[in-house]
LOVEXDREN-476270 format. One record per residue (C-alpha): residue number from 0; x negated, y negated, z. Coordinates in pm, 1 decimal. Each point is the difference from the previous one (the first is absolute). Layout:
// residues N
node tivex NUM c1 X c2 Y c3 Z $
...
END
This chain:
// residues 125
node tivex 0 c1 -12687.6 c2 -10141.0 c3 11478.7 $
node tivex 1 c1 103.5 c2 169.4 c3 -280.8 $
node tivex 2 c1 -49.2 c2 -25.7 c3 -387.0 $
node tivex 3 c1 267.7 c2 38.4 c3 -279.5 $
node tivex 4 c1 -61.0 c2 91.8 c3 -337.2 $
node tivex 5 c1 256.4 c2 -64.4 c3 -279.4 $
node tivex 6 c1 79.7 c2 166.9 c3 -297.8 $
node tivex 7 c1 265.5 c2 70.3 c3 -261.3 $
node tivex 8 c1 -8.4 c2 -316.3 c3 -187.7 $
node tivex 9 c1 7.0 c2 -38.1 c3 -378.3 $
node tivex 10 c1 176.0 c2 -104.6 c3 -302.3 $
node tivex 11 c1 386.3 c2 84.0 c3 -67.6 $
node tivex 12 c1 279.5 c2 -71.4 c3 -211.2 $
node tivex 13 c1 301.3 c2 -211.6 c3 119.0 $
node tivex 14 c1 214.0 c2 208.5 c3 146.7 $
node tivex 15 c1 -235.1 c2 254.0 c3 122.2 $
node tivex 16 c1 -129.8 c2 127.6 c3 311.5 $
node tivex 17 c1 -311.9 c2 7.7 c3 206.6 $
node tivex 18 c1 -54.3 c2 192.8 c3 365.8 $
node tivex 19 c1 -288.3 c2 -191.9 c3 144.4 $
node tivex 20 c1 -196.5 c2 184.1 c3 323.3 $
node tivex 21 c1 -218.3 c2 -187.5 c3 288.0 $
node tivex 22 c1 -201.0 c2 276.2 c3 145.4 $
node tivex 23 c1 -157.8 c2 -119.1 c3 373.6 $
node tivex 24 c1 -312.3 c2 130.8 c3 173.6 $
node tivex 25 c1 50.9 c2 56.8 c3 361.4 $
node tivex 26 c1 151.8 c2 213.2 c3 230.3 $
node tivex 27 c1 270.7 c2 -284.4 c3 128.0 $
node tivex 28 c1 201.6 c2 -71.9 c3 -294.1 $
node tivex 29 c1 302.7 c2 81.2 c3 152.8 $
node tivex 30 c1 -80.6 c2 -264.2 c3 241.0 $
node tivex 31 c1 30.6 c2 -288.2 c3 -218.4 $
node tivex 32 c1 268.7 c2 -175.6 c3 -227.6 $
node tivex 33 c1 -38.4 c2 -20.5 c3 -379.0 $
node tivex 34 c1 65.3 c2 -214.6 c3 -266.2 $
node tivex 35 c1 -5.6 c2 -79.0 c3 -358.5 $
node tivex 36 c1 -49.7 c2 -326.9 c3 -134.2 $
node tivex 37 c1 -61.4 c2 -101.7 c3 -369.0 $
node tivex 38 c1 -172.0 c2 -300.2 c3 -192.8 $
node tivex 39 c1 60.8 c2 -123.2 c3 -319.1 $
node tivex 40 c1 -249.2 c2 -214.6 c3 -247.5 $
node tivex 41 c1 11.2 c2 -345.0 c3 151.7 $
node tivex 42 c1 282.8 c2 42.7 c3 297.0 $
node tivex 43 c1 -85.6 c2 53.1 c3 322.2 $
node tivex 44 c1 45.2 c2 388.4 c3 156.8 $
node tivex 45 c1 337.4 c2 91.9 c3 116.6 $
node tivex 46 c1 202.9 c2 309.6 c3 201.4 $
node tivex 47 c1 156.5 c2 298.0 c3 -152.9 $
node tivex 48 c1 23.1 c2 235.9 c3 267.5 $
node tivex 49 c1 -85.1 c2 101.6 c3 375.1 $
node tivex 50 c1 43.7 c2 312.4 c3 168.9 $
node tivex 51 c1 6.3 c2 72.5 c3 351.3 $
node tivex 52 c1 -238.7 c2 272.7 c3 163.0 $
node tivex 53 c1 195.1 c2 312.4 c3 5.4 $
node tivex 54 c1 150.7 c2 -66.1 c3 -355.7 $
node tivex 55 c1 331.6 c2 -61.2 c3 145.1 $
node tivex 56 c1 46.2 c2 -368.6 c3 -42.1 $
node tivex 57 c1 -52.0 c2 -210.0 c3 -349.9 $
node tivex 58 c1 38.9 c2 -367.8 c3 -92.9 $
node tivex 59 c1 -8.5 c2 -131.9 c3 -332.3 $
node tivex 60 c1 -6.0 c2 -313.4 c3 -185.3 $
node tivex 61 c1 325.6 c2 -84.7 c3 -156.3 $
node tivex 62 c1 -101.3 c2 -55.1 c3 -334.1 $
node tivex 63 c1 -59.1 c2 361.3 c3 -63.8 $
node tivex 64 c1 352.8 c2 77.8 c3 -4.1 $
node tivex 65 c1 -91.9 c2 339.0 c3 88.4 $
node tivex 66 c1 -196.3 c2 92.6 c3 -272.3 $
node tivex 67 c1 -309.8 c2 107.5 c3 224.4 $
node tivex 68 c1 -16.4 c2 221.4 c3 320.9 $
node tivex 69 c1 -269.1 c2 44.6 c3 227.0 $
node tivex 70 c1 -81.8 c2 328.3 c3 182.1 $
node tivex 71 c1 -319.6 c2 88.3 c3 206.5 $
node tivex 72 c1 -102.1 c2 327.2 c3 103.3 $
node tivex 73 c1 -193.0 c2 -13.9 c3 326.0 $
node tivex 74 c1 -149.3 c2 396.0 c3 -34.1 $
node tivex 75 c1 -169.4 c2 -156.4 c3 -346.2 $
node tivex 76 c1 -100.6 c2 -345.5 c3 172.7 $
node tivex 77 c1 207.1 c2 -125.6 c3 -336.0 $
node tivex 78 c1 277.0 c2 -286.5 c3 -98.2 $
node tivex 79 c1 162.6 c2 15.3 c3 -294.4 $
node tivex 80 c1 171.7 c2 -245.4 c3 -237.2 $
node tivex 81 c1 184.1 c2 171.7 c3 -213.5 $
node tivex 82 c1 117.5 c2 -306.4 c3 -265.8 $
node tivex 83 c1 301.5 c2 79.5 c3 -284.4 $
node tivex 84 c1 175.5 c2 -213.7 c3 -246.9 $
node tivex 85 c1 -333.6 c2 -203.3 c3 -38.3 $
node tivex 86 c1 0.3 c2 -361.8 c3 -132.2 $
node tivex 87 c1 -259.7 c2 -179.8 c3 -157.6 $
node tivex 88 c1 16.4 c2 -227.0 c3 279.3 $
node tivex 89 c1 -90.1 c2 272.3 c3 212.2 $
node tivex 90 c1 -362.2 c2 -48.6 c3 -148.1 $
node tivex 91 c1 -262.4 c2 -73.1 c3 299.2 $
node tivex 92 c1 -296.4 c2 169.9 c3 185.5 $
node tivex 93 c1 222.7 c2 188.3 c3 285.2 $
node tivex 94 c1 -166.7 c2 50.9 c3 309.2 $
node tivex 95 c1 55.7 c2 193.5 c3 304.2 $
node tivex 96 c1 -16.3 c2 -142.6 c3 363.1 $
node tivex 97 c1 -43.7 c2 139.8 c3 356.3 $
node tivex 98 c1 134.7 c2 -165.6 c3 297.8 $
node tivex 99 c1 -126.6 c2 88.8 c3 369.6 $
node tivex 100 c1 255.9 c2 -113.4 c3 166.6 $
node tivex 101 c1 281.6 c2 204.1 c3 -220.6 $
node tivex 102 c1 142.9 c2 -292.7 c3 -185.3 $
node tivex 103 c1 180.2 c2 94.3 c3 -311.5 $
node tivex 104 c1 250.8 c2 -249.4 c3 -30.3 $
node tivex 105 c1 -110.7 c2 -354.1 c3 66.8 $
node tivex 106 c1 -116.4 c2 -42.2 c3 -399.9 $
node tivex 107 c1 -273.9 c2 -238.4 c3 94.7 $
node tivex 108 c1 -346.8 c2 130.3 c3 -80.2 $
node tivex 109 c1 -171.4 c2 -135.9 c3 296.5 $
node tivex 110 c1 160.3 c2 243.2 c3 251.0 $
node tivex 111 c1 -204.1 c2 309.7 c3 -203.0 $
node tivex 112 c1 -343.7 c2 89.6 c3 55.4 $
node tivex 113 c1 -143.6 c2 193.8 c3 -209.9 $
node tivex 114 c1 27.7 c2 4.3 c3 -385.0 $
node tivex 115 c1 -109.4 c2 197.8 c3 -291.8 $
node tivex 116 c1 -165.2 c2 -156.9 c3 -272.0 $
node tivex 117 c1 286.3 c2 75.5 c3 -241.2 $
node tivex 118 c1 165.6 c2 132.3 c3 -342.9 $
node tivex 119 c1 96.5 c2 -115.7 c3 -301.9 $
node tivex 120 c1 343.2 c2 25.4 c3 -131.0 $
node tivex 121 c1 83.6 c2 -149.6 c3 -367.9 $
node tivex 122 c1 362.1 c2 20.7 c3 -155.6 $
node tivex 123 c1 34.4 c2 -45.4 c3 -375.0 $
node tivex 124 c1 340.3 c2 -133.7 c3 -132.7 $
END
């Protein structure tokens, strides 16, 4: 099992940028596939991003239009989102997700395991 433990949220401008971090406990990180998914007021939770379990392999969802990247570093038990050119419909609680069986790219949140309990992001206009 292991825990994950967001943090990074917070309030930014339009246009701006936020690096959010999901820190695991556990010494088989490396073993599993992560993901980030968001959820706005009222919609139902969606994909960003999944990465693979060396690093080497992303997926994201097409809306971004490459605005955000997501990096993990597997000596820190850490994914990152790092998120630019913000929007204010970018505004959700963004949580981190851990899959055991390494998916990163289906998008559906029913093939991860293991979630944290989430941050707040909030873009102004």
């Amino acid at each position: 099992q292991v825990q994950l433990v967001e943090s990074g949220g917070g309030l930014v401008q339009a246009g701006g940028s936020l690096r959010l971090s999901c820190a695991a406990s556990g010494r088989t990180f490396s073993s599993y596939g992560m993901g980030w998914f968001r959820q706005a007021p009222g919609k139902a939770r969606e994909f960003v991003a999944g990465i693979n379990r060396s690093g080497g392999g992303t997926y994201y969802a097409e809306f971004l239009k490459d605005r955000f990247t997501i990096s993990r570093d597997n000596a820190k038990n850490t994914v990152y989102l790092q998120m630019n050119s913000l929007r204010p419909e970018d505004t959700a609680v963004y949580s981190c997700a851990a899959s055991r069986l390494g998916t990163y790219y289906s998008g559906q949140d029913s093939q991860f395991d293991y979630w944290g309990q989430g941050t707040q992001v909030t873009v102004s206009s």
